[in-house]
N, CA, C and O of each residue as an XYZ file, in Angstrom:
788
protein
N      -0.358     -7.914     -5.913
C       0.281     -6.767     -5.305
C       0.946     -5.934     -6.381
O       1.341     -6.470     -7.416
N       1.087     -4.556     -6.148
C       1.775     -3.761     -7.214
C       2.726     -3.059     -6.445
O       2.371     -2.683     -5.328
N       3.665     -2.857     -6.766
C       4.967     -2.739     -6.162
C       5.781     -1.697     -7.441
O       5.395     -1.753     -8.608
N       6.702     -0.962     -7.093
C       7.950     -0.401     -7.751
C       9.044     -0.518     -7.214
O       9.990     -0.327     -7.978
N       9.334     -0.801     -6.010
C      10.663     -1.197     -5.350
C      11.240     -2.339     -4.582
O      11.469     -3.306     -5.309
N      11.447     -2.457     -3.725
C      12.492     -2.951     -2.719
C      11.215     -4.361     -2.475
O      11.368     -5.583     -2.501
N      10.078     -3.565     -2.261
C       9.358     -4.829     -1.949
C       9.221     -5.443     -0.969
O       8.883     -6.626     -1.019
N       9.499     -4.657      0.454
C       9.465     -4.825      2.261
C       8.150     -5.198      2.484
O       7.727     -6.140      3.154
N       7.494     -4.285      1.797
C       5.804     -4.813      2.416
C       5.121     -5.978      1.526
O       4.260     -6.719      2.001
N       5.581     -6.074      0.195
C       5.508     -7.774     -0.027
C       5.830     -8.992      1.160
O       5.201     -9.871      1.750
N       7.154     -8.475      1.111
C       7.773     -9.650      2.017
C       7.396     -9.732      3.520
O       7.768    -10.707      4.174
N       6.799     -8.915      3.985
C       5.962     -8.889      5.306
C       4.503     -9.314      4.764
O       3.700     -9.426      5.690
N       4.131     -9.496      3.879
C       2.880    -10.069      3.941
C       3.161    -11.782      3.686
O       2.457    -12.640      4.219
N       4.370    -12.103      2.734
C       4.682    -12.798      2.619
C       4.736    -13.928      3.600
O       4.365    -15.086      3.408
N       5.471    -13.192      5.127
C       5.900    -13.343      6.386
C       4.766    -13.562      7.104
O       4.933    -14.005      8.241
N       3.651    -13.364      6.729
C       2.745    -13.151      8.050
C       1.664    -14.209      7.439
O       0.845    -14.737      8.191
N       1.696    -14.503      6.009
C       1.422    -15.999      5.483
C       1.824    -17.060      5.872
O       1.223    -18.016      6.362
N       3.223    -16.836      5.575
C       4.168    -17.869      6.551
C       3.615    -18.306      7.757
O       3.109    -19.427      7.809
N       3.640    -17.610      8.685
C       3.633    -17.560     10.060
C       2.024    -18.121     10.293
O       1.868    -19.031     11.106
N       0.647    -17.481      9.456
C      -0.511    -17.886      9.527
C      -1.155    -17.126     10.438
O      -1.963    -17.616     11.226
N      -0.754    -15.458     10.398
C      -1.336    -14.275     10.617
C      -2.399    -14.447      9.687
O      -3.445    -15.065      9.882
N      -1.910    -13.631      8.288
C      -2.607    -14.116      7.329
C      -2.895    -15.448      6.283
O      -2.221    -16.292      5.692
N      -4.390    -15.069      6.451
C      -5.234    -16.293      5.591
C      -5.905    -16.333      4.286
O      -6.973    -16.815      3.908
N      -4.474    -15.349      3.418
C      -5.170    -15.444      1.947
C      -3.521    -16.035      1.039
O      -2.690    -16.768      1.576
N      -3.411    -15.487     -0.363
C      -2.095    -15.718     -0.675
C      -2.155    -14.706     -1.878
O      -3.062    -13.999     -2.317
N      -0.903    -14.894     -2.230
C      -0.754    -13.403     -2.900
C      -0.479    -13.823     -4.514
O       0.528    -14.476     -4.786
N      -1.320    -13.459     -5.448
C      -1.105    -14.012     -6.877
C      -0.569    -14.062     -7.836
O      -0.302    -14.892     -8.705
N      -0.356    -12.678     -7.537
C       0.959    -12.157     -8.878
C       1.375    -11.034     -7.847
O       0.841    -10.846     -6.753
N       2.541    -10.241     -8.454
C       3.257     -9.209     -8.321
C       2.983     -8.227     -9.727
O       2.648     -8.858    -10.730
N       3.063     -7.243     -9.813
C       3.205     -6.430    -10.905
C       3.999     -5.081    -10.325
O       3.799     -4.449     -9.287
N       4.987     -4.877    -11.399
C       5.796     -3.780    -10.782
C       5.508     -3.055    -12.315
O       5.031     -3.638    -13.288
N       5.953     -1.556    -12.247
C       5.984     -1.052    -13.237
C       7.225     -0.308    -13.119
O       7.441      0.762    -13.687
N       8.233     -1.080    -12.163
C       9.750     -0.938    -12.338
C      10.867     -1.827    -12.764
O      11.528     -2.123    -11.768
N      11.399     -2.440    -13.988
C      11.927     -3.895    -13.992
C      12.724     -3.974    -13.313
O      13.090     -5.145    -13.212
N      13.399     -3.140    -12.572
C      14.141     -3.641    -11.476
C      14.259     -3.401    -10.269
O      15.160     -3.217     -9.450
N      12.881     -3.446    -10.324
C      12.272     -3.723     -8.518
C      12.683     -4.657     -7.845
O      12.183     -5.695     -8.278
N      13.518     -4.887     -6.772
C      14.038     -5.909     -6.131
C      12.704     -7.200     -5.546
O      12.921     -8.338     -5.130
N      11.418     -6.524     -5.711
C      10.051     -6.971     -4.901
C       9.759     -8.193     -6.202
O       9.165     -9.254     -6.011
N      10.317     -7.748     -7.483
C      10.027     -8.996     -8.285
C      10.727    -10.108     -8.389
O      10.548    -11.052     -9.159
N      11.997     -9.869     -7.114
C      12.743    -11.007     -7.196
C      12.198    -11.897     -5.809
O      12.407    -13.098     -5.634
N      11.615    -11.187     -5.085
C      11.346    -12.093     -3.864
C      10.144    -12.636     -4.063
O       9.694    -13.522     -3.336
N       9.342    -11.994     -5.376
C       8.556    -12.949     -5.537
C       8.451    -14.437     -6.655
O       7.634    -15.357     -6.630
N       9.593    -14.205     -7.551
C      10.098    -15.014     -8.285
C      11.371    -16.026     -7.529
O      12.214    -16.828     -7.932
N      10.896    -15.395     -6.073
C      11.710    -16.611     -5.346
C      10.724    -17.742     -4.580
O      11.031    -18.867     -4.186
N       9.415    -17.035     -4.507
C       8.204    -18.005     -4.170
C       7.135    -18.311     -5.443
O       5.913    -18.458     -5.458
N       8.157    -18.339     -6.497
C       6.959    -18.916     -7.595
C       5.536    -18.535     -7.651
O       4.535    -19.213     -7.882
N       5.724    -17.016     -7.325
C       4.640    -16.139     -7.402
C       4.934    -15.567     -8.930
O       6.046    -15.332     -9.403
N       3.438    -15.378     -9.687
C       3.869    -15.070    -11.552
C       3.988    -13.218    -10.796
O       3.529    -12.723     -9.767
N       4.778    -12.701    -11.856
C       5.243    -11.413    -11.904
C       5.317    -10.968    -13.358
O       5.749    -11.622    -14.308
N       4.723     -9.512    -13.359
C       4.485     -9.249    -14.450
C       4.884     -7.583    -14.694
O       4.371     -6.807    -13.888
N       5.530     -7.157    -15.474
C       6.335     -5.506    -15.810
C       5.344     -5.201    -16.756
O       5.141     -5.658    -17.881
N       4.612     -4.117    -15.920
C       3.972     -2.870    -16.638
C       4.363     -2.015    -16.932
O       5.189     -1.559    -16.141
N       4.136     -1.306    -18.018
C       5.135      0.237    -19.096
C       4.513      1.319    -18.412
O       3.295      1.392    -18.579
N       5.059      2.207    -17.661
C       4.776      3.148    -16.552
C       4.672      4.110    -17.342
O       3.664      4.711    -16.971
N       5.226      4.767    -18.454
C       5.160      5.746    -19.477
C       3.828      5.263    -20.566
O       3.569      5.876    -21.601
N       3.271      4.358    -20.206
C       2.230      4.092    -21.012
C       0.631      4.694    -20.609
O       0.288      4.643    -19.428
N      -0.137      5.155    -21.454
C      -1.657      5.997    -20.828
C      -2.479      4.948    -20.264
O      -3.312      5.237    -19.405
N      -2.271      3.329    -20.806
C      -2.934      2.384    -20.102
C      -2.701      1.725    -19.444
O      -3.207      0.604    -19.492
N      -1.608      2.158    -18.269
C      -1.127      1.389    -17.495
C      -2.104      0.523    -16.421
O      -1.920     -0.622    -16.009
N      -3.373      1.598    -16.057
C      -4.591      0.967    -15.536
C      -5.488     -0.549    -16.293
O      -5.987     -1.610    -15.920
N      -5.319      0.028    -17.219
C      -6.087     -1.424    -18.236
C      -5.413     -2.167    -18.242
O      -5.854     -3.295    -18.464
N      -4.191     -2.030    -18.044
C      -3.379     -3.316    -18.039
C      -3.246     -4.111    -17.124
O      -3.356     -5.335    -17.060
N      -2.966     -3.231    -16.312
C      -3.253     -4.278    -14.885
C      -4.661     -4.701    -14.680
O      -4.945     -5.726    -14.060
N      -5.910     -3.568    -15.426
C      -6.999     -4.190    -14.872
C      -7.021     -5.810    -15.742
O      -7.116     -6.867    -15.119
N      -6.925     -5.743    -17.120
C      -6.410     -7.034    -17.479
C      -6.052     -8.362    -16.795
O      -6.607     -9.456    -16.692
N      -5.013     -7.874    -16.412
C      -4.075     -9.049    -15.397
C      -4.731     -9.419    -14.268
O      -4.587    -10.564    -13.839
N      -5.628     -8.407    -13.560
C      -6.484     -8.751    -11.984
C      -7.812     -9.091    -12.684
O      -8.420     -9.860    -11.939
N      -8.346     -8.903    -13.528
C      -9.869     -8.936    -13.350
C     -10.440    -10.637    -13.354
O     -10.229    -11.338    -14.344
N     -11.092    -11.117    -12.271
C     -11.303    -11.852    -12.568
C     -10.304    -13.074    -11.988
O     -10.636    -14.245    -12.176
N      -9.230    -12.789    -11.368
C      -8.222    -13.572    -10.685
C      -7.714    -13.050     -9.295
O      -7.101    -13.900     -8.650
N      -7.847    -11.846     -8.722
C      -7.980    -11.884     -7.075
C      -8.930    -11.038     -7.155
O      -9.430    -10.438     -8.107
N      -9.227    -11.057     -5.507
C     -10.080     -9.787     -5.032
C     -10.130     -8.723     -4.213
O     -11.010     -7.982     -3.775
N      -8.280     -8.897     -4.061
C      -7.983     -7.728     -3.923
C      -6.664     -7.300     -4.380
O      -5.708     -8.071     -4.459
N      -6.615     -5.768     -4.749
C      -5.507     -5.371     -5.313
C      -4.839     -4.341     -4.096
O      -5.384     -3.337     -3.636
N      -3.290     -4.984     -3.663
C      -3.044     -4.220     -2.859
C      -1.694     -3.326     -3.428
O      -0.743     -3.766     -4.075
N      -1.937     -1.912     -2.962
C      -0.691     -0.990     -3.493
C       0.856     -1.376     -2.245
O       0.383     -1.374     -1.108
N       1.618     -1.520     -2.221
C       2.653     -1.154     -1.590
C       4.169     -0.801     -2.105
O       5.133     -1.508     -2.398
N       3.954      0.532     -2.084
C       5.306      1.427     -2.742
C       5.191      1.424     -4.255
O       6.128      1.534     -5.046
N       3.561      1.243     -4.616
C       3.687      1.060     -6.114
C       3.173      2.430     -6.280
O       2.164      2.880     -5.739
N       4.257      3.272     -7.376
C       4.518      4.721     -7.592
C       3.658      5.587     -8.742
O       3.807      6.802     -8.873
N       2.702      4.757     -9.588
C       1.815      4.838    -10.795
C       0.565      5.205    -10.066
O       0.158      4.732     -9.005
N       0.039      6.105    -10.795
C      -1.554      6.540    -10.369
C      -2.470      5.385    -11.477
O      -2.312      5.089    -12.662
N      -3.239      5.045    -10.658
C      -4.410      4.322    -11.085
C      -5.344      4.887    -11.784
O      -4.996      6.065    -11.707
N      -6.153      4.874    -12.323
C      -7.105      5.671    -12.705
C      -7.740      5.210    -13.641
O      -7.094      4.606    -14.497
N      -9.507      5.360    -13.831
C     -10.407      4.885    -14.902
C     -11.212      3.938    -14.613
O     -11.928      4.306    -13.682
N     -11.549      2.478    -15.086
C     -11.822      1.537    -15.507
C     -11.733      0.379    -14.390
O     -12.516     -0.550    -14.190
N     -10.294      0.788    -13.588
C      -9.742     -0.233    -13.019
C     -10.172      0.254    -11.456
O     -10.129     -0.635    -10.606
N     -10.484      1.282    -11.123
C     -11.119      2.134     -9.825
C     -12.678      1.615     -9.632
O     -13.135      1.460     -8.499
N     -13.361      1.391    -10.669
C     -14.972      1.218    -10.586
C     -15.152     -0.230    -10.261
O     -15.833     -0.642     -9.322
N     -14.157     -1.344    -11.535
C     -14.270     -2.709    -11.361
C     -13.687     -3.779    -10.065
O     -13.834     -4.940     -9.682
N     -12.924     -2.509     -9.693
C     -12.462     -2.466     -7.962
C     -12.971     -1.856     -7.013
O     -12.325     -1.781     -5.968
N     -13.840     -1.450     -7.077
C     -14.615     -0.293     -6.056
C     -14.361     -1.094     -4.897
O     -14.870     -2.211     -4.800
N     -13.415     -0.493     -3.768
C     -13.467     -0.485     -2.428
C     -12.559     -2.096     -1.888
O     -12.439     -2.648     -0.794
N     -12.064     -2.417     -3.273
C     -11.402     -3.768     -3.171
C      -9.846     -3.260     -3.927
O      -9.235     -4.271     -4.275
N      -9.138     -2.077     -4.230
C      -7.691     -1.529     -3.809
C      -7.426     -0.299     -2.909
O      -7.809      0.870     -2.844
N      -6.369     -1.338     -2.075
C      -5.810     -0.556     -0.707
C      -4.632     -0.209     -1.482
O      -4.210     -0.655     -2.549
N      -4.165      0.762     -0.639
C      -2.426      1.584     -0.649
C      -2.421      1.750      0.863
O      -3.295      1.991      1.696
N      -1.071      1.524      0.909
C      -0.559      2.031      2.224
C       0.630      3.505      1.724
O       1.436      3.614      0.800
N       0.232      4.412      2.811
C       1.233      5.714      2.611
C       1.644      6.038      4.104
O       0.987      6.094      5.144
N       3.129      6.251      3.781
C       4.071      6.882      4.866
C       3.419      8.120      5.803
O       3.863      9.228      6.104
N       2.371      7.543      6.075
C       2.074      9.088      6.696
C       0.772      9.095      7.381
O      -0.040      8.357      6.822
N       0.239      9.825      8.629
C      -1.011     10.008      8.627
C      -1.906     10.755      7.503
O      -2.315     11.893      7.735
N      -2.097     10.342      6.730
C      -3.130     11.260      5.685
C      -4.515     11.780      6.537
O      -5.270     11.172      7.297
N      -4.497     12.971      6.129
C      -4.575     13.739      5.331
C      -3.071     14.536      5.010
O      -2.680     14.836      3.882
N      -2.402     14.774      6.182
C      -1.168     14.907      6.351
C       0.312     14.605      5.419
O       0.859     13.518      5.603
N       0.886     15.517      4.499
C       1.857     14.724      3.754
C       1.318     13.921      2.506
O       1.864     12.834      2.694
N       0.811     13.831      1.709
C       0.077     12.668      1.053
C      -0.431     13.816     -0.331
O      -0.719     15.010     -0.258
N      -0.406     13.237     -1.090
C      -1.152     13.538     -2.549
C       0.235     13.859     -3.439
O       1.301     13.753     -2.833
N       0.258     14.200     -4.679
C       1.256     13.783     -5.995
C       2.499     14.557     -5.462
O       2.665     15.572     -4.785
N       3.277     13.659     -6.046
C       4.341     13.698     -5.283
C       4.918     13.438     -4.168
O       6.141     13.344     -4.059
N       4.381     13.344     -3.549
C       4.336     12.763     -1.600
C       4.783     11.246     -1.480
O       3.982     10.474     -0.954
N       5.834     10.828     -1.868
C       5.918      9.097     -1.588
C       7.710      8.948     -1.369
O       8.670      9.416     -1.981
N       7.593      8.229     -0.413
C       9.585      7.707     -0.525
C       9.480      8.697      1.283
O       8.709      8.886      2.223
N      11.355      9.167      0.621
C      11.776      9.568      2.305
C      11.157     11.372      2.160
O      11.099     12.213      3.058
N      10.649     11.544      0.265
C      10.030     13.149      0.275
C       9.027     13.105      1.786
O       9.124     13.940      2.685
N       8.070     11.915      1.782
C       7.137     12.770      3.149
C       7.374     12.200      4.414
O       6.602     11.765      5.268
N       8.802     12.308      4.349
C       9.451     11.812      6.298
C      10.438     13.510      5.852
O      10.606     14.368      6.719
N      10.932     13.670      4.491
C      11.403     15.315      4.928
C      10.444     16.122      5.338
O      10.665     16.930      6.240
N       8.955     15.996      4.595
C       8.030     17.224      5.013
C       7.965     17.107      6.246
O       7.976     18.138      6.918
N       7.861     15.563      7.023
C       6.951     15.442      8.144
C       8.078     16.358      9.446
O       7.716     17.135     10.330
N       9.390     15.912      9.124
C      10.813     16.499      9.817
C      10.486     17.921      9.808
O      10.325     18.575     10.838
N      10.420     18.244      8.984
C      10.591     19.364      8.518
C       9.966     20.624      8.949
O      10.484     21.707      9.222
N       8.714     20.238      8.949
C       7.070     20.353      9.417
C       7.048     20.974     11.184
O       6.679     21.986     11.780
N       7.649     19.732     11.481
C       7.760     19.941     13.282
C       6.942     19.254     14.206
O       6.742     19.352     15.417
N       6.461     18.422     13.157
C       4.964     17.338     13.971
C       5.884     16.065     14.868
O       6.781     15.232     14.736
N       4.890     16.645     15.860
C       5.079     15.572     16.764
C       5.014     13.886     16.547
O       5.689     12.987     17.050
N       4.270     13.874     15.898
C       3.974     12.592     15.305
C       3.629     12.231     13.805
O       2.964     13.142     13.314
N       3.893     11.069     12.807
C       4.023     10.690     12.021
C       3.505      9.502     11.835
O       2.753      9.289     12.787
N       3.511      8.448     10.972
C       2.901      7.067     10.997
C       2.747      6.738      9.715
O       3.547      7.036      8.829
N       1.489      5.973      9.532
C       1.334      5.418      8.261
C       0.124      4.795      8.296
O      -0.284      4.181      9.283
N      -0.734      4.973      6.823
C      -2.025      4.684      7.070
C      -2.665      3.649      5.560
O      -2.208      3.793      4.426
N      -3.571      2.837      5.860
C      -3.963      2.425      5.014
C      -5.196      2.573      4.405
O      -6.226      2.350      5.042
N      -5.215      2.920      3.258
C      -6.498      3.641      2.749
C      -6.957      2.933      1.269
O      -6.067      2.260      0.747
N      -8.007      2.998      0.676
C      -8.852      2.888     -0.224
C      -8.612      3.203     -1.317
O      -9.475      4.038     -1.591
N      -7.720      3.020     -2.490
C      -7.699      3.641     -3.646
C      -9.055      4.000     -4.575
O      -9.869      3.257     -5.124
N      -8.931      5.601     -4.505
C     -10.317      6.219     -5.159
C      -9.817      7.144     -6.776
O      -8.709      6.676     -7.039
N      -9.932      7.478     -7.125
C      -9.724      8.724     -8.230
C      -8.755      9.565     -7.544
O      -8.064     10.091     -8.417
N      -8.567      9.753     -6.960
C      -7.660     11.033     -6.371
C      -6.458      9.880     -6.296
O      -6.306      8.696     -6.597
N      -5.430     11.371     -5.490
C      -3.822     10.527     -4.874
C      -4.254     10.911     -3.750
O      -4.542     12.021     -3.301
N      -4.288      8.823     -2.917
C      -4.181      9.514     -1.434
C      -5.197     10.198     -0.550
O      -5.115     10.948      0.423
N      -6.500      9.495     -1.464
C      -7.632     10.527     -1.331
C      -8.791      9.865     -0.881
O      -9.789     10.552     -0.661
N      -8.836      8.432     -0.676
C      -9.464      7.412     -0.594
C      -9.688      7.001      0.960
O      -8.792      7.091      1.800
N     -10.992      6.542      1.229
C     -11.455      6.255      2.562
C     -10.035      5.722      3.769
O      -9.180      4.901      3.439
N     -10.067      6.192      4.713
C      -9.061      5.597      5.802
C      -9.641      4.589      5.812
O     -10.842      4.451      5.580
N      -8.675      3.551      6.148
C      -9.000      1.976      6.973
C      -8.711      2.122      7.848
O      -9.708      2.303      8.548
N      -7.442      2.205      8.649
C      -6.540      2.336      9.211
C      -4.961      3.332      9.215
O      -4.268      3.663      8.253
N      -4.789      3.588     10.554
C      -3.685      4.176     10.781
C      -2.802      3.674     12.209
O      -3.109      3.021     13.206
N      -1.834      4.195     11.840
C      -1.035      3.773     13.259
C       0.188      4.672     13.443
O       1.067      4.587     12.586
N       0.364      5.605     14.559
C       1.249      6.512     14.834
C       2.673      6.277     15.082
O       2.893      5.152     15.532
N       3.873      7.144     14.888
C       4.939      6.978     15.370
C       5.512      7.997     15.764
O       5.454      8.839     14.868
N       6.056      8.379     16.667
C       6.350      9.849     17.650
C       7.792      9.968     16.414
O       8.379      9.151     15.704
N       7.907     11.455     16.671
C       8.502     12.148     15.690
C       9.712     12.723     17.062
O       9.501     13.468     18.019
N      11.061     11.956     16.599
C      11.849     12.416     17.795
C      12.443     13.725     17.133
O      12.615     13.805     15.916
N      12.834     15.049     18.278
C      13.728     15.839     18.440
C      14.995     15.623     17.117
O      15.073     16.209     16.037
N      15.696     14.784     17.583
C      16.807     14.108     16.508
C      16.336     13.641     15.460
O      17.269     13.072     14.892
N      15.181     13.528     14.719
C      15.171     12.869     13.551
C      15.740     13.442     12.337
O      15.872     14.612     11.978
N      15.991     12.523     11.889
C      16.480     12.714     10.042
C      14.964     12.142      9.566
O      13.998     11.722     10.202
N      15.301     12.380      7.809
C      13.970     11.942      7.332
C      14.290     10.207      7.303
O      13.449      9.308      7.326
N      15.822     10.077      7.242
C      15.993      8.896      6.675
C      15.635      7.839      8.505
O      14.970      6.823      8.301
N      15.927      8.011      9.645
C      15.410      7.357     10.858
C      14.101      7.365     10.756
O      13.442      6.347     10.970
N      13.613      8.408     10.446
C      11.667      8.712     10.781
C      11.083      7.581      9.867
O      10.035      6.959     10.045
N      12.210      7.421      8.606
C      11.600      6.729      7.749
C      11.237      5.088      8.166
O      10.347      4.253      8.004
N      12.500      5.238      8.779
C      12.896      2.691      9.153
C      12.102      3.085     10.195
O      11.097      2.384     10.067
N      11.955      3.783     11.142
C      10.656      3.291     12.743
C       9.143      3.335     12.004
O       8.224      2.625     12.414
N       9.003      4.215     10.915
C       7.243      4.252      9.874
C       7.305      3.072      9.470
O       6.325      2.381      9.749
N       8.606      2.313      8.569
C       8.397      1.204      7.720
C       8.225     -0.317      8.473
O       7.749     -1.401      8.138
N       8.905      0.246      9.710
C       8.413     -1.344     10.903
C       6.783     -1.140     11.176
O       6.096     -2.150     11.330
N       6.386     -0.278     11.215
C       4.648      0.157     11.213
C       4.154     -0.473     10.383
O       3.588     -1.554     10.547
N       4.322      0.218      9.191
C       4.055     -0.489      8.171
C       3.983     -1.732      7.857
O       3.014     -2.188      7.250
N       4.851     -2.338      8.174
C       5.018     -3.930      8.186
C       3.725     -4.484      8.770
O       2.988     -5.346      8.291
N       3.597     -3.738     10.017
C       2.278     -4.514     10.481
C       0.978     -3.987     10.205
O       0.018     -4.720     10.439
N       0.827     -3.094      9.847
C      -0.210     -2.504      9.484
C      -1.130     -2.850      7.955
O      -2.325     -3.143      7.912
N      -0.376     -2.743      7.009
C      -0.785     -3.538      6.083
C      -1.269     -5.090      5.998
O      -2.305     -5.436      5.431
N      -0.267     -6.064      6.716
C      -0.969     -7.345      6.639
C      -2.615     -7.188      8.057
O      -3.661     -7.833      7.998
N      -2.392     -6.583      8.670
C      -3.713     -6.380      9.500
C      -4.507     -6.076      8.938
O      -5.589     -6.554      9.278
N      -4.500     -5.081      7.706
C      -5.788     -4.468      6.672
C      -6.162     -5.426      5.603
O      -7.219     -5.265      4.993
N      -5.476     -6.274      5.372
C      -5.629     -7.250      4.730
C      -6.243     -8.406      4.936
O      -6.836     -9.138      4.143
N      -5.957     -8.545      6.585
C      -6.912     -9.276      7.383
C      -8.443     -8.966      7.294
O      -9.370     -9.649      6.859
N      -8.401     -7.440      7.970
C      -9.667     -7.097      7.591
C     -10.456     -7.476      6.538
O     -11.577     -7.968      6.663
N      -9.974     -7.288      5.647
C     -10.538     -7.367      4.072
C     -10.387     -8.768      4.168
O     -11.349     -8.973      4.907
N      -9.901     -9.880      3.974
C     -10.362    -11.552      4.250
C     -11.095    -11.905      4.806
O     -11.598    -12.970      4.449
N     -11.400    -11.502      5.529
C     -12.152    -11.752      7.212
C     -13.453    -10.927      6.935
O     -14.401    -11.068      7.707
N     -13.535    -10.164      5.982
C     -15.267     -9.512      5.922
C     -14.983     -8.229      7.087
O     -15.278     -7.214      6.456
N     -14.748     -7.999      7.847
C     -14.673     -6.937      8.823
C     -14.882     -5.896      8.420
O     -15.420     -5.130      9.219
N     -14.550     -5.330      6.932
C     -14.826     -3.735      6.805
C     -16.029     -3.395      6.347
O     -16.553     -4.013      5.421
N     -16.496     -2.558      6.840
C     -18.031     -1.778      6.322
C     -17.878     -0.182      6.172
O     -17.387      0.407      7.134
N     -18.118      0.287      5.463
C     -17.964      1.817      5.212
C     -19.642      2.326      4.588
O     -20.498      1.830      3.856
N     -19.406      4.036      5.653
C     -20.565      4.820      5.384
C     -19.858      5.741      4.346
O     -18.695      5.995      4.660
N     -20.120      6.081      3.639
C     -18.897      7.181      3.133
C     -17.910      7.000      2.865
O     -17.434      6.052      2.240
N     -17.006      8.680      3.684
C     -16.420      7.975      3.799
C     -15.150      7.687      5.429
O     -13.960      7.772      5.732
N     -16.522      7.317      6.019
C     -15.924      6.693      7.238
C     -15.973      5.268      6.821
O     -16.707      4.741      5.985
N     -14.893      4.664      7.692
C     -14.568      3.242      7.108
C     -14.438      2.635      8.696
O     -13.786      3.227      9.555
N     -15.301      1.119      8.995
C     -15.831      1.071     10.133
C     -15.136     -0.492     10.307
O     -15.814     -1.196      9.558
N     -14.004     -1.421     11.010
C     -13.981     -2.423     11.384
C     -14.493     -3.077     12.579
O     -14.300     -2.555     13.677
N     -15.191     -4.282     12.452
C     -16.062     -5.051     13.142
C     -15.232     -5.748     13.711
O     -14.504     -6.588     13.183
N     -15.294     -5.385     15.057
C     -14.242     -6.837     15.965
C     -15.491     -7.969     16.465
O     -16.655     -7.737     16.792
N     -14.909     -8.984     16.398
C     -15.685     -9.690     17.214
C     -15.423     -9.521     19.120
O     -16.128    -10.163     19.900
């Protein structure tokens, strides 16, 4: 997992391991923040964790380094570094991100944190959510997997719009993850197609 903060959607995948939602485990952490709180909850389950130099041009090689060859999938959550190169091809269609938002909606550079619960406020949309998608070359630009809505109240702040998206979130990510364990995803394009039994 690659992470820069707090580390909520670690610890909900964490949670849903626990519990035996999910049926994979999570290998390392890599933050390219050292004081991401997400590297302490994973250095509280003797998960290895590893600080990448975010001001560095190879921040991609580095991590591709660290993954290649040891999981098979790389998942983004709240991790704030663009990917790019080397590490996009040898991953093709095997790194997810989850973003605060229905994308297309809100989403691309700059767009991450409570910035796209102000646009979404701001905006006047009825609805909001959060979606999980495909890391491609672009920001945010990558096949949908999944999405899941959250009504946009009258009263919102960015900072409320934000905690009712991030309980979404919680579940939404370990479900895409499912997918991806479980074989379920198939994509034409780029429509992205899950197989229920």
């Amino acid at each position: 997992m690659l992470i820069s903060g707090n580390g909520s959607n670690l610890q909900a995948i964490l949670d849903s391991i626990d519990c035996g939602i999910l049926k994979c485990s999570v290998e390392m952490v890599i933050s390219d923040r050292k004081e991401a709180y997400g590297l302490e909850r994973a250095k509280q389950r003797n998960i290895k964790t590893y600080i990448v130099n975010r001001s560095e041009k190879n921040i991609s090689r580095e991590i591709l380094e660290l993954t290649i060859g040891k999981v098979q999938l790389i998942v983004l959550a709240g991790f704030l570094s663009i990917l790019n190169g080397e590490i996009i091809e040898k991953f093709r269609n095997r790194i997810i991100n989850i973003h605060p938002s229905l994308i297309p909606a809100f989403c691309g550079k700059g767009m991450y944190g409570v910035k796209v619960h102000e646009a979404a406020v701001n905006y006047g949309v009825k609805y909001s959510g959060c979606t999980v998608h495909f890391v491609d070359e672009g920001t945010d630009s990558g096949a949908i997997i999944c999405q899941k809505t959250v009504p946009v109240y009258n009263e919102d702040t960015a900072e409320t719009l934000q905690k009712r998206v991030l309980v979404e979130e919680h579940k939404l990510l370990p479900k895409a993850i499912n997918y991806f364990a479980e074989d379920k995803i198939r994509s034409e394009g780029r429509k992205v197609f899950v197989i229920e039994e």
